[in-house]
C-alpha positions as CSV (number, residue, x, y, z in Angstrom):
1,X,100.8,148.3,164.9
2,X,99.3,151.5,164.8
3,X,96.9,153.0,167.0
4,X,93.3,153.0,166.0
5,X,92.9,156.1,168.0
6,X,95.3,157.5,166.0
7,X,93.8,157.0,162.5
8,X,92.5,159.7,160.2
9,X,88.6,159.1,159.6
10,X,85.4,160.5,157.9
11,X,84.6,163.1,160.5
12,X,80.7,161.7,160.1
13,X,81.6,159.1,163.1
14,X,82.7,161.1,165.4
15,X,83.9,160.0,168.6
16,X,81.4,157.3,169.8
17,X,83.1,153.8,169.7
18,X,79.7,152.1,168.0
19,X,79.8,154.3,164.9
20,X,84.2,154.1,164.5
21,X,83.2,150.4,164.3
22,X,80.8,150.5,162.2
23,X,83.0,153.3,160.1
24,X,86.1,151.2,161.0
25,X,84.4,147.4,159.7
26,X,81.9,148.1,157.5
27,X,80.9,151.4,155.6
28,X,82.2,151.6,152.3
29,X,83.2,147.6,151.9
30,X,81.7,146.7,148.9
31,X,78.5,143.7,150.1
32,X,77.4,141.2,147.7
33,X,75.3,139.0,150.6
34,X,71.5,139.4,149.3
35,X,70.1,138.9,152.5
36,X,72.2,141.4,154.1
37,X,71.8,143.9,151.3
38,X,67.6,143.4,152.1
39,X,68.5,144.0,156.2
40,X,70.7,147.2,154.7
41,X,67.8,148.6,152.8
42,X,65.2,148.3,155.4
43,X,67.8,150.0,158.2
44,X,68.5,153.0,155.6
45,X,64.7,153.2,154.8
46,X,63.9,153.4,158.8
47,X,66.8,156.1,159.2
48,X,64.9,158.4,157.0
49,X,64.7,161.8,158.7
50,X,66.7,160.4,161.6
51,X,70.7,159.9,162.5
52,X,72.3,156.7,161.6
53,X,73.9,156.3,164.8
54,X,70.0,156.0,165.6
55,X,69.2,153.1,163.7
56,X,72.5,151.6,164.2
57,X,72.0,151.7,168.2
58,X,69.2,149.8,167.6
59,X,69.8,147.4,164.7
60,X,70.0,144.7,167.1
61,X,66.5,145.2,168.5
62,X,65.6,145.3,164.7
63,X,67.0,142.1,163.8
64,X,65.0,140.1,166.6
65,X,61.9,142.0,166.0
66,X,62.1,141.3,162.2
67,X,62.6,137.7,162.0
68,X,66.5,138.3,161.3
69,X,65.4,140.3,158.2
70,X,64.1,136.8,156.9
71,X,62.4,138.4,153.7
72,X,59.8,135.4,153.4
73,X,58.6,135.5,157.3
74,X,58.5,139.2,156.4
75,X,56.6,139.2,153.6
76,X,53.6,137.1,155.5
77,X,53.3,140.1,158.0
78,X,49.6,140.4,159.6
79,X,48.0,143.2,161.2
80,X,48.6,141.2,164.6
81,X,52.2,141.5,163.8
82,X,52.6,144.9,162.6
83,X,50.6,145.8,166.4
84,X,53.3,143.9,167.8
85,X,56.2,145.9,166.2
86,X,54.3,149.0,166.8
87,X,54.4,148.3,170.3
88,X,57.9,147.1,170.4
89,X,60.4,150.2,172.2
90,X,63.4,148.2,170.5
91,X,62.7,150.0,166.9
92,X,61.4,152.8,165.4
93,X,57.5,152.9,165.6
94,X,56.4,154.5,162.6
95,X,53.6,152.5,161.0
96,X,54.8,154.1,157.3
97,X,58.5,152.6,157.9
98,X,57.4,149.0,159.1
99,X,54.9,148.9,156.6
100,X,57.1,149.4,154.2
101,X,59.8,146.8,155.5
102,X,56.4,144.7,154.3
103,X,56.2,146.0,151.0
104,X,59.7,145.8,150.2
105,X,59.9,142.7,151.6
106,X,57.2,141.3,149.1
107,X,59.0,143.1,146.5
108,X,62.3,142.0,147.0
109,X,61.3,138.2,146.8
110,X,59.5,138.8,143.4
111,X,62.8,140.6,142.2
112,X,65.1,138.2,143.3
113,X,62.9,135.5,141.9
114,X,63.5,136.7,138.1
115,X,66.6,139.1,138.7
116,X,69.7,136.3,139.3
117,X,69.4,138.3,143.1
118,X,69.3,141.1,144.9
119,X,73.1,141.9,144.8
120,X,73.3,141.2,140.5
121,X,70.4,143.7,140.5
122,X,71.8,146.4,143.0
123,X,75.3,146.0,141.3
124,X,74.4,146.2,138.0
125,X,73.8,150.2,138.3
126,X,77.4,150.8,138.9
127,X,78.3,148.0,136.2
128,X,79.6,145.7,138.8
129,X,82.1,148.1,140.0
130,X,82.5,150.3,142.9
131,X,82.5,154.0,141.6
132,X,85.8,155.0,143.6
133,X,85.4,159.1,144.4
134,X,88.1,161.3,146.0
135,X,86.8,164.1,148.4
136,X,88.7,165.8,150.6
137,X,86.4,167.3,152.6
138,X,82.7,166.3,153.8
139,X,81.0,169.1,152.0
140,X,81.7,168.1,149.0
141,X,80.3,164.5,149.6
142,X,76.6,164.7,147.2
143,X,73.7,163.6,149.3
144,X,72.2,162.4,145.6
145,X,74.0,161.4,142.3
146,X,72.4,160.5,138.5
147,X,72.9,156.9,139.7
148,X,71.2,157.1,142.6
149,X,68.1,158.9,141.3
150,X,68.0,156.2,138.9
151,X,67.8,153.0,141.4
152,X,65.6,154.9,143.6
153,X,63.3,155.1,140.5
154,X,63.6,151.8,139.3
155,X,62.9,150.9,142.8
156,X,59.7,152.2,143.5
157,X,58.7,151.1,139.9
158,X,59.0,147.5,141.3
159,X,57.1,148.1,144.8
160,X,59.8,149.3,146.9
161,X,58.6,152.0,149.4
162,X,61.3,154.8,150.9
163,X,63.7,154.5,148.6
164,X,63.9,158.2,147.9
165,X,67.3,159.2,145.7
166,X,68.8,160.3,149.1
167,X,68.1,156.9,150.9
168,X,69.5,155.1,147.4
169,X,72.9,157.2,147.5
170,X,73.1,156.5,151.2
171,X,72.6,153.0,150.6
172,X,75.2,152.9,147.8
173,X,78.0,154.4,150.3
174,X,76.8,151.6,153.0
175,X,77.0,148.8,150.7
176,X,80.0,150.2,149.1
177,X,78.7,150.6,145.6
178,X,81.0,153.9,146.0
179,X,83.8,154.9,147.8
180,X,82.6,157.9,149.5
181,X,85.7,157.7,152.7
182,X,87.2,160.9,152.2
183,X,90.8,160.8,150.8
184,X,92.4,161.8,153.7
185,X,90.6,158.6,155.9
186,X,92.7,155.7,156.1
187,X,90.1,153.4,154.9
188,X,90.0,155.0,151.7
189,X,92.7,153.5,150.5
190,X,91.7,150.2,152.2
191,X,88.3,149.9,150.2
192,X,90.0,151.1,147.2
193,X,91.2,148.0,146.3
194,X,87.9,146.1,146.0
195,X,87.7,148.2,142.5
């Protein structure tokens, strides 16, 4: 059995053992669980203008202090509650970012209520498929893509607050709506197959 210390990754994790696990187990797997594809959203729309090793050291903290992403409990958010995240050191206390964990809460349960679900909706701007790309290197990895401005669009048509192109083609890598591993990581090929 080969060495995992050995492997060829996405240079993006770097060395620390959190984010290879997280590169290693989850990034790029394609995710069709609605309620983890709303936890996904709300962590990429808190990582705005921060590192996702960030948010990811304190998704954890997150999932307590957000009801385990439970979009209902979520959606009935009070002014008591949002004070209580805002004081809470576990996440990030932006008022805009939890606020809008909220709104896309609320927005997410009237969209799954008509849609057939969050994943048939997400899914459906990549026709079901996961768009498989081939890089070789990092820099040629787009931060934004056609597809991407279009969900984010479509998005904040229906409610949903930072959901900015950027965050959307972020999103799509995480939930593996592409293959964005570089050719040359070994999970490339692993995530592949899920075409």
């Amino acid at each position: 059995m080969q060495n995992t210390a050995e492997l060829s990754r996405c240079p993006w994790c770097g060395t620390d053992p959190l984010y290879i696990a997280y590169h290693d187990q989850e990034w790029g797997t394609p995710l069709h669980d609605d309620h983890r594809l709303f936890e996904l959203l709300s962590l990429e729309g808190a990582q705005a203008g921060l590192s996702w090793i960030t948010v990811l050291r304190k998704r954890e903290a997150y999932r307590q202090a957000f009801d385990q992403f439970d979009a209902a409990k979520i959606a009935a958010y009070d002014d008591a509650k949002i004070a209580e995240l805002m004081a809470n050191t576990g996440i990030i206390r932006n008022k805009l970012k939890i606020n809008a964990v909220i709104q896309n809460a609320r927005a997410y349960l009237v969209l799954h209520s008509y849609s057939g679900g969050f994943d048939q909706y997400l899914w459906s701007f990549v026709d079901g498929q996961p768009i498989q790309n081939t890089w070789p290197v990092m820099g040629t990895v787009p931060a934004s893509t056609p597809i991407s401005e279009k969900m984010s669009r479509d998005l904040k048509q229906r409610g949903f607050k930072f959901v900015g192109a950027t965050i959307c083609y972020a999103y799509m890598q995480s939930a593996g709506l592409v293959n964005d591993h570089l050719i040359t990581c070994y999970r490339h090929q692993y995530v592949a197959q899920f075409r």
